[in-house]
N, C-alpha and C positions, 0 to 999 in steps of 0.2 A: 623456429616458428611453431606455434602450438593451433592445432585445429579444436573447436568447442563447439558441442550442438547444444544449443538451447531449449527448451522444452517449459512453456508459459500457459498451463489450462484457464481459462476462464469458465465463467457462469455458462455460454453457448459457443464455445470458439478454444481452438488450440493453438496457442502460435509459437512456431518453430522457426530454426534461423540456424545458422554459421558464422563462424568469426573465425577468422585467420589474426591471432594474437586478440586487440580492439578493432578490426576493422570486419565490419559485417562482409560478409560476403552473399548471403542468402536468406533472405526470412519469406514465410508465408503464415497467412491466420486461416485457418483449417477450420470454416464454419459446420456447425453441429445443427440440423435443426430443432427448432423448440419441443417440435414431435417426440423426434430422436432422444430427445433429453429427457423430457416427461414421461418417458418410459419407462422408466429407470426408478428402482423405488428410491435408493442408497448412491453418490457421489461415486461411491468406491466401484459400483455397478457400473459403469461407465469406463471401466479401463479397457475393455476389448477395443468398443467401439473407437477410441481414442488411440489407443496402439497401434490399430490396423489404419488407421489414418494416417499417423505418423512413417508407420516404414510404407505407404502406396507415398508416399510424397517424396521418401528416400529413394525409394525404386523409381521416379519419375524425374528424379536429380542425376542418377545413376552414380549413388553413393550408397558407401557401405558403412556398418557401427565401426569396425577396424579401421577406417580412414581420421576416425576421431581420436588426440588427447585424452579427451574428459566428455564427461555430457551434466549438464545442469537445471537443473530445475525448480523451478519456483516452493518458495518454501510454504508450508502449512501452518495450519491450526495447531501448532504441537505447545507441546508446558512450555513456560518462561524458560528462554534462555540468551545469552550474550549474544551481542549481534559478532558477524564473523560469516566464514566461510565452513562449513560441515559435511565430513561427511556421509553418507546416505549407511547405514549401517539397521541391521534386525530389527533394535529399540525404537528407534526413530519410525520407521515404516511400519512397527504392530501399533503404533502412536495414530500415526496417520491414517492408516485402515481403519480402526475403534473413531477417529475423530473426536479425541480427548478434548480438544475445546469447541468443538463444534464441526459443522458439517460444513465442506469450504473448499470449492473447485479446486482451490490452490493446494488441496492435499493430494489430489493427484500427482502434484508434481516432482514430487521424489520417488512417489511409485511408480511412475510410467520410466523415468531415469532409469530408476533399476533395472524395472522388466525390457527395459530396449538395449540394456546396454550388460545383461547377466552372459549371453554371449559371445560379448567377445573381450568380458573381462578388463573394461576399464575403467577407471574411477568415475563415481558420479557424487554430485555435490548438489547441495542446494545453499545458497547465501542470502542473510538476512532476511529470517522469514517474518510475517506480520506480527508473532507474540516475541519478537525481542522486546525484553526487559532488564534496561541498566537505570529504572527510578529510584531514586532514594528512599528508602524508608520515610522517612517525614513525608513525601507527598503523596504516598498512598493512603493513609490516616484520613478517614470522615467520622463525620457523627453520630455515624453507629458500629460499633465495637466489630458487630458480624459483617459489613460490609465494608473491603478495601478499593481503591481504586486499581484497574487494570492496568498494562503496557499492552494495549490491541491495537497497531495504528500502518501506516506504509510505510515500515524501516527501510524497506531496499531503496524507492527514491531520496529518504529523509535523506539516509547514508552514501549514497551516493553525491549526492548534489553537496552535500558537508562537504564532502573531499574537492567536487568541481572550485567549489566558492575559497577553500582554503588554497588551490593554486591558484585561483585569480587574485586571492590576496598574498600571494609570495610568504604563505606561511603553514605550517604542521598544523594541521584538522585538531591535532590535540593540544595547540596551544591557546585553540580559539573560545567562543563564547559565542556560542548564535544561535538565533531564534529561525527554524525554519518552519513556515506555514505550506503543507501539501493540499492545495487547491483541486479534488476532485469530486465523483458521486461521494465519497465521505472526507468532511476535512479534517487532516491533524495537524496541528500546532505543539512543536519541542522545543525545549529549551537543552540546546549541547553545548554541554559545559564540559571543555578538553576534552573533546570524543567519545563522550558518552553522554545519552540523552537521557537526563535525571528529571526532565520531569514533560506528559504529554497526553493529550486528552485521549479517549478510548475511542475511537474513530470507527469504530465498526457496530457499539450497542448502545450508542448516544451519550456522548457523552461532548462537551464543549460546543462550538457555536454549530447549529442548523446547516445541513449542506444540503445539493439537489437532489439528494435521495436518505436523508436522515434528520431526527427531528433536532438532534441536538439538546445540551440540556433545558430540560422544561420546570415550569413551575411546581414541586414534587406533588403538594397537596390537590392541584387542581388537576394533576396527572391523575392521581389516583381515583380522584373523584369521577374523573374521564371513566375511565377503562371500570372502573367497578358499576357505573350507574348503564352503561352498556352493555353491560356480562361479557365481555370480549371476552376470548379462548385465551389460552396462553400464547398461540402461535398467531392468533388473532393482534394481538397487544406488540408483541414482536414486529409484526409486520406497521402496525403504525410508529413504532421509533424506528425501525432502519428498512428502509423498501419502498412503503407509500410513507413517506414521508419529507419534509423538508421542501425545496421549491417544489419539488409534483406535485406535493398533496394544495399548495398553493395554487399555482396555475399548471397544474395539469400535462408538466415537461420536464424533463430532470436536464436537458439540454442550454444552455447557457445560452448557448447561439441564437436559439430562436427566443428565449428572453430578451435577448440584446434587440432581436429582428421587433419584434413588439414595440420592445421599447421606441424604438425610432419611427413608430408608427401610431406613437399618440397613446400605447396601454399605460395608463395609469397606475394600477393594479402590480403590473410587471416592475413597474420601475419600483415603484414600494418594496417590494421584497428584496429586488437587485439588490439598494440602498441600505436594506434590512441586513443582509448579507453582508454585504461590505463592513459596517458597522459592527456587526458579531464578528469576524475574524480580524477586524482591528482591537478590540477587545480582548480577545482572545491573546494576540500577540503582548498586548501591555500588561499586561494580567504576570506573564514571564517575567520580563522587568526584573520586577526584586528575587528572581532566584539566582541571580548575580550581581545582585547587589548594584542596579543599573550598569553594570559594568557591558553590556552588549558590543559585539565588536562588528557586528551585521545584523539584518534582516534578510532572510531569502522568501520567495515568494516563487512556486514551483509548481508542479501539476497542473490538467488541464484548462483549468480555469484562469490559470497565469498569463493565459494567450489572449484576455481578452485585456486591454488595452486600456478601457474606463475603467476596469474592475481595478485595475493594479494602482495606476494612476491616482483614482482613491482613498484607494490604501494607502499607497506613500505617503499623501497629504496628512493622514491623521497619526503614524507613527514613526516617519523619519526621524521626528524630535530624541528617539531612543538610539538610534545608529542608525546607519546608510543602510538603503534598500537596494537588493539587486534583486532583478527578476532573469529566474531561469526556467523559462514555457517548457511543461510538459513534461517528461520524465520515462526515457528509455531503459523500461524493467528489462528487455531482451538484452541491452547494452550492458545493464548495472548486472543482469545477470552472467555474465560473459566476464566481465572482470572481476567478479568473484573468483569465479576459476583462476583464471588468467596468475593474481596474486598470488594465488595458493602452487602452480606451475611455476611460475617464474621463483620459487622460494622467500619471495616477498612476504607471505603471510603464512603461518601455522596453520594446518587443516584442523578442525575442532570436530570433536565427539561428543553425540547427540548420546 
């Protein structure tokens, strides 16, 4: 049996956990306040605060780094690379500290690994982080020379939930064809074709349909026309595609729930967008279609907003015609992060270097 500590940073929160092999044994989300965070010029600034967090909750477990296997942690903003399990090595971590593709809570999470786990010398990993990229050449290609399309999207649910759906269809993840749509504050829609996701929108700087905190793609001309006839800043413009944007900048909630609560209360307004919503990530889905030549063997339909019941329901109605729909609510990054390791212990999967 193999012990794994987890290690999951968010925007204001750390959440840490145990797993005895797959079965959790311990998790907690270690709130930060907004104070606490705003303090801080740099993400990377933030590692005391966050470390000393971590071991007062180990010492309050009355556990030690040497009682762990492994320890793992969410993967960063680092260059394009194959999804997989890796791990935590110099390169990778001067990656993460610089914030080679941006500045991204989740780059703590190979550094805090490190630093909790240098110690007492056991391996640390992080799997499938956000910039996995296995897209084909042909779909990165737009119509201007200088700019390609990204892979910035939630590989670790995408990839996980692949594998869930390929045992419930009694078949290898890599013989399949399927279109999985991750339903959260940003959505992405892939097309995995044999276990690799060759083609998928950029989920984190707008790109495909509008989600509750992103605007999705917009009409370019009238984008620009936007943002230049308002002198927005750079970081100004930014914040209107992914932040304030998408349902919040609509009604004013990036919460689904209380959309839904509205909605059943007569907002008009609320339901329009719902509807809106729906209709962009059915699109989005049929859009994949021909990069398998309709050949799809599923639809999955995953992340938080999977939980809501008319959303999905929906959705079904307007792209079952493509292949069956299974809905899998929600998506356990602590979990998907645990069996990264896990694979890579059990000799099941080859550790990869970053």
């Amino acid at each position: 049996m193999y012990e794994i500590f987890v290690i999951n940073p968010g925007s204001t929160s750390t959440k840490v956990g145990w797993f005895e092999n797959d079965k959790k044994i311990f998790a907690k989300n270690i709130q930060h306040s907004k104070k606490e965070i705003l303090s801080f010029k740099r993400i990377n600034d933030q590692l005391s605060l966050r470390r000393d967090a971590i071991l007062n909750v180990l010492n309050e477990q009355n556990k030690k780094i040497e009682d762990f296997d492994a320890i793992v942690g969410r993967g960063g903003a680092l260059r394009p690379i194959e999804s997989g399990t890796y791990r935590v090595n110099e390169s990778m971590l001067k990656d993460l500290r610089e914030g080679i593709q941006g500045e991204h809570a989740s780059n703590l999470g190979g550094i805090l690994a490190a630093e909790i786990a240098k110690a007492a010398s056991i391996p640390t990993f992080i799997v499938d982080p956000i910039v996995v990229d296995e897209m084909d050449p042909i779909a990165k290609i737009t119509g201007r020379p200088e700019i390609k399309r990204r892979s910035i999207f939630h590989a670790l649910n995408h990839k996980t939930t692949a594998r869930s759906i390929a045992k419930k269809l009694g078949k290898d993840y890599t013989n399949l064809n399927l279109i999985i749509a991750h339903l959260g504050g940003g959505i992405t829609v892939g097309a995995h074709k044999k276990g690799r996701i060759v083609d998928i929108n950029n989920g984190l700087y707008g790109d495909g349909p509008f989600a509750p905190e992103r605007a999705g793609g917009l009409p370019i001309w009238d984008a620009v026309d936007y943002f230049l006839s308002n002198n927005f800043s750079r970081a100004e413009i930014k914040k209107k595609i992914a932040g304030d944007a998408g349902v919040v900048a609509h009604l004013g909630t990036n919460d689904m729930r209380e959309v839904v609560a509205r909605i059943d209360k007569g907002d008009k307004k609320a339901e329009e967008i719902f509807n809106a919503l729906i209709y962009q990530v059915s699109k989005e889905i049929g859009k994949l279609a021909p990069v398998f030549y309709g050949k799809v063997d599923a639809i999955v339909l995953t992340g938080g907003i999977s939980k809501e019941k008319r959303f999905t329901k929906e959705v079904k109605k307007r792209v079952e015609f493509i292949a069956p729909v299974f809905i899998i609510p929600g998506g356990d990054e602590m979990k998907a992060l645990a069996l990264g390791a896990l694979r890579v212990l059990k000799g099941e999967e080859k550790t990869k270097e970053y």
